[in-house]
N, C-alpha and C positions, 0 to 999 in steps of 0.2 A: 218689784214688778218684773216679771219677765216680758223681754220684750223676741220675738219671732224673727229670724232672719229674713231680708228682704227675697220674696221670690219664694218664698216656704210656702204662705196659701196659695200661691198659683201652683204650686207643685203638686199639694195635696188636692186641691180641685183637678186636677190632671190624672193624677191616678185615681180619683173615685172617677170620674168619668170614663176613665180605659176601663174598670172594676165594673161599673156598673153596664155598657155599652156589650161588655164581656159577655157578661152575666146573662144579658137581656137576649144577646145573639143566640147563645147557647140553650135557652131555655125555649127558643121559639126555632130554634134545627130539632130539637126533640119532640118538640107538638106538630111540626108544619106537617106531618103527614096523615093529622085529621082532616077530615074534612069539614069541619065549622073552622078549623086553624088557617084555611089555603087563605084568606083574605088577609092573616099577617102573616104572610109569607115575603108576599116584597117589603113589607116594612120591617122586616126582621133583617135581612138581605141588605136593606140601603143603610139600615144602624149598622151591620157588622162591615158592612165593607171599608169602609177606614180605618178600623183596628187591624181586621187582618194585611190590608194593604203595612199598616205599618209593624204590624207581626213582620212579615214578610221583607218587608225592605231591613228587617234589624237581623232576622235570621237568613235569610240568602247571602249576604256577604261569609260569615260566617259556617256558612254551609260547603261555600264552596272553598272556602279558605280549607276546611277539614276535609275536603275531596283533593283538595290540589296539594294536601300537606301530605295525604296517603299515596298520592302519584310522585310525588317527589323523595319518598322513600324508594320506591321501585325504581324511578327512573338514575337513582346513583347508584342501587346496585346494578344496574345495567350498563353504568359507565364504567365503573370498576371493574366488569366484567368486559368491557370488550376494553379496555386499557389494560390489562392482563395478556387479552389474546393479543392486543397491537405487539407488547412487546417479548411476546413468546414467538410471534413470527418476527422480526425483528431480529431477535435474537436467530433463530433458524435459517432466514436470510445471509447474516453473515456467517455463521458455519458453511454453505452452500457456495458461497462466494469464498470462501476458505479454499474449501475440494475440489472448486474449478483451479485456483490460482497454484494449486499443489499439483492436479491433474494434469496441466499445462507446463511444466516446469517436466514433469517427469517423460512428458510427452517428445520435450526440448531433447532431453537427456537419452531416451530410447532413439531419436533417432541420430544424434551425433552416434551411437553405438552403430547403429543401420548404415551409416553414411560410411562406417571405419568398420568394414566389418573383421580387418584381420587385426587387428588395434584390441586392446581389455581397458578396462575402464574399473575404476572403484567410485561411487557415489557416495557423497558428503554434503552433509548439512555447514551450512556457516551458523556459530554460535555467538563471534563475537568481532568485534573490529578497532581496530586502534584507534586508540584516542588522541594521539600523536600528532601534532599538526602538520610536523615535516615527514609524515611516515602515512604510506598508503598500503594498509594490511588487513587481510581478515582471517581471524582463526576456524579450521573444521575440527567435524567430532571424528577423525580419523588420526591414528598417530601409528607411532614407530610396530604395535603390536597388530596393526592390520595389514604391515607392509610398507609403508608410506616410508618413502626415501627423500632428505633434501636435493632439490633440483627437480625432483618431480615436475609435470608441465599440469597445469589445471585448465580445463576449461568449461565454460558457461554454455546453459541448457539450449541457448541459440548459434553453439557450436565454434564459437570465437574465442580464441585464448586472450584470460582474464589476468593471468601471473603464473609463478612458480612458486612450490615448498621451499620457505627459506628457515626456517627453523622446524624439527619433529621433536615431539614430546611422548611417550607412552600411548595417552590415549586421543593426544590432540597434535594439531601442527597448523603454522602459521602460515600464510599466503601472500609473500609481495605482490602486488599488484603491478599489471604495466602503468598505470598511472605514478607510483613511487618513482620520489629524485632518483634513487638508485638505480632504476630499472634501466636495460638496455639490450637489446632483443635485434637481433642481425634481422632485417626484412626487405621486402622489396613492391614493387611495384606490381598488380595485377597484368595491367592492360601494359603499359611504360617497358616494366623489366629491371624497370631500374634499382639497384640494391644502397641499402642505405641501414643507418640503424634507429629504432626506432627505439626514441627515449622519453622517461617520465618526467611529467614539468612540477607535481607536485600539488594537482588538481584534477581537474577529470577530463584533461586534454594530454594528449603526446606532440611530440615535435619529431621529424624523421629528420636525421642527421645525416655528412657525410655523406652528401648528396655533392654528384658535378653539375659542375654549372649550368649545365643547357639539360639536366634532368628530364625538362620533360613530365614533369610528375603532373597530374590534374586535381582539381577540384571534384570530389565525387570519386574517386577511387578507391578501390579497396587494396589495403595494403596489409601482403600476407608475408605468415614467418617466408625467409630463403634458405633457410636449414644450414648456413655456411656456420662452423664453427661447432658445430655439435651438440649445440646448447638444445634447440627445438625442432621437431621435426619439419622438415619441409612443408609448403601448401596447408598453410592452415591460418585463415583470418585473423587478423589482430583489430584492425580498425577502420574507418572510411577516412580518405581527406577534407576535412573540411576547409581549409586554405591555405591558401599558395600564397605567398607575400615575399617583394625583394625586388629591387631594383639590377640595370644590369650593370652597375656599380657594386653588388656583392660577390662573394665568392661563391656563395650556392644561395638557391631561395630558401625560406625560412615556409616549411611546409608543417604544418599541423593538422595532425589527426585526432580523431573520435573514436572513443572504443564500441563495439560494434553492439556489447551489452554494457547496462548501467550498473557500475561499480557500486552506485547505491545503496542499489534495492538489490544484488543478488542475493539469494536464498539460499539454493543449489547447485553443488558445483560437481563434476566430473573430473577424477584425477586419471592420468594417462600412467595406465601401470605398465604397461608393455615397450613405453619408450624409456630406453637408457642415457638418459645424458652421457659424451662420452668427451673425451676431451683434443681437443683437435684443434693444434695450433697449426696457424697457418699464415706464411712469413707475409705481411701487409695488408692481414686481414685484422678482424677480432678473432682474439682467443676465447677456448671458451671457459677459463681461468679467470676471465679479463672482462668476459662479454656481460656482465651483471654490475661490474666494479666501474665502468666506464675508463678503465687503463688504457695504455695505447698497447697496442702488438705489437709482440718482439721483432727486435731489425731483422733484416737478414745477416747471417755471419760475415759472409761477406761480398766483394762484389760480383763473384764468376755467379755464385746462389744466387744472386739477389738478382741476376738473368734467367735464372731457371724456371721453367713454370713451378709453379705451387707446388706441394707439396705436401700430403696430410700425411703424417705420424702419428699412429694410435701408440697408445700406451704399452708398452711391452713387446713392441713391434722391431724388427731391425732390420737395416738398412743395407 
């Protein structure tokens, strides 16, 4: 004996009555436009209106699923498409902020030329920087075949001396930095006068040395090369003070400065080809044998000299 799943005759009474309901709707939309028909017209009308109500409620969801599945095709290529153009301008954006940052640097650099006009200058790229932890250096793409001499003076596009050539290579050469231990650059006081040397601590700060005691030096100063020694040309920025510190229990104050551009970030630098390092000792000063090495300077021979004023001997010079 077969026995019928529960709920099968109601299912099948279900669909003959959608079938039949169907059927009947259909049959009398095709005649109502007699006229012996108009009389089952509403009874044709009030049988079909719950099938199609539920025609309707099965296929509208559905329907619109298949409208909203064809707008969300178009609506991601329209995403892909402006997330393309976001980062093709993007990408644009920064080239442009490139050209400004290169346009501004060269800007820096024409006008130290403007500022110097009897002065030559050779323009160099920095390629590369010590990795040295006791060493503050950056290599350019200039070397011995452009002319580039050690001691040469460098300086940065905001017209302040950054260091000097201490090593030349063919097509490259190296740049001590005024921030290197090494470094040590005859300088003086803008406003003050006061001459002193200014030395690298080994970070991105200086200390001006060999300073007297009632100096004088401020906060806020600019303190530029003093050309003593022959190492760098006179009147030419090296850095700001940023503090004075010392009690009047010291021998001099302990002044610290800032370089005037960021050792950092420089880019482009400017080599001074027209200045000659020359070498000029001078008895109680810095040599300038001496003035990079932090040596002391030679005595005086002896005591009648060692009254006389100063005295500069150039090389090959006589007396």
């Amino acid at each position: 004996m077969i026995r019928r799943k529960p709920g099968a005759a109601f299912g099948g009474r279900t669909a003959l009555w959608f079938t039949i309901a169907a059927g009947f709707a259909f049959f009398t939309l095709i005649f109502s436009n007699l006229p012996f028909f108009s009389v089952f017209q509403d009874a044709a009308l009030a049988v079909a209106a719950p099938a199609q109500r539920a025609v309707r409620a099965v296929a509208s969801p559905m329907g619109d699923f298949a409208e909203h599945f064809g707008g969300f095709g178009a609506l991601k290529t329209e995403n892909d498409s402006l997330q393309a153009e976001n980062a093709r301008l993007t990408a644009e954006t920064a080239r442009f902020k490139e050209k400004e940052i290169a346009l501004n640097d060269l800007t820096g650099l024409l006008d130290v030329k403007l500022a110097r006009p009897n002065d030559k200058f050779m323009a160099a790229t920095i390629v590369a920087r010590s990795t040295d932890r006791y060493e503050r250096a950056v290599a350019i793409n200039r070397g011995e075949r452009d002319g580039v001499r050690k001691e040469m003076v460098v300086i940065a596009p905001a017209g302040s001396i950054v260091g000097r050539i201490s090593s030349v290579l063919p097509d490259f050469a190296w740049v001590t930095l005024l921030s290197d231990p090494g470094s040590n650059v005859p300088a003086m006081g803008q406003d003050s006068r006061v001459e002193g040397v200014l030395a690298g601590r080994g970070d991105d700060s200086m200390r001006l040395e060999l300073l007297p005691r009632d100096g004088g030096v401020k906060t806020g100063e600019i303190i530029m090369t003093s050309g003593l020694a022959g190492g760098f040309p006179r009147g030419i920025p090296l850095g700001r003070v940023i503090d004075v510190a010392g009690s009047d229990q010291d021998l001099a104050p302990a002044v610290y400065v800032g370089p005037l551009a960021s050792m950092r970030n420089l880019e482009n630098v400017l080599i001074l080809v027209s200045f000659v390092p020359s070498a000029v000792p001078v008895f109680g000063t810095i040599s300038p044998a001496t003035a990079g090495s932090g040596q002391a300077a030679p005595a005086a021979p002896d005591a009648g000299a060692a009254k006389r004023p100063a005295e500069a001997v150039l090389p090959g010079s006589s007396r």
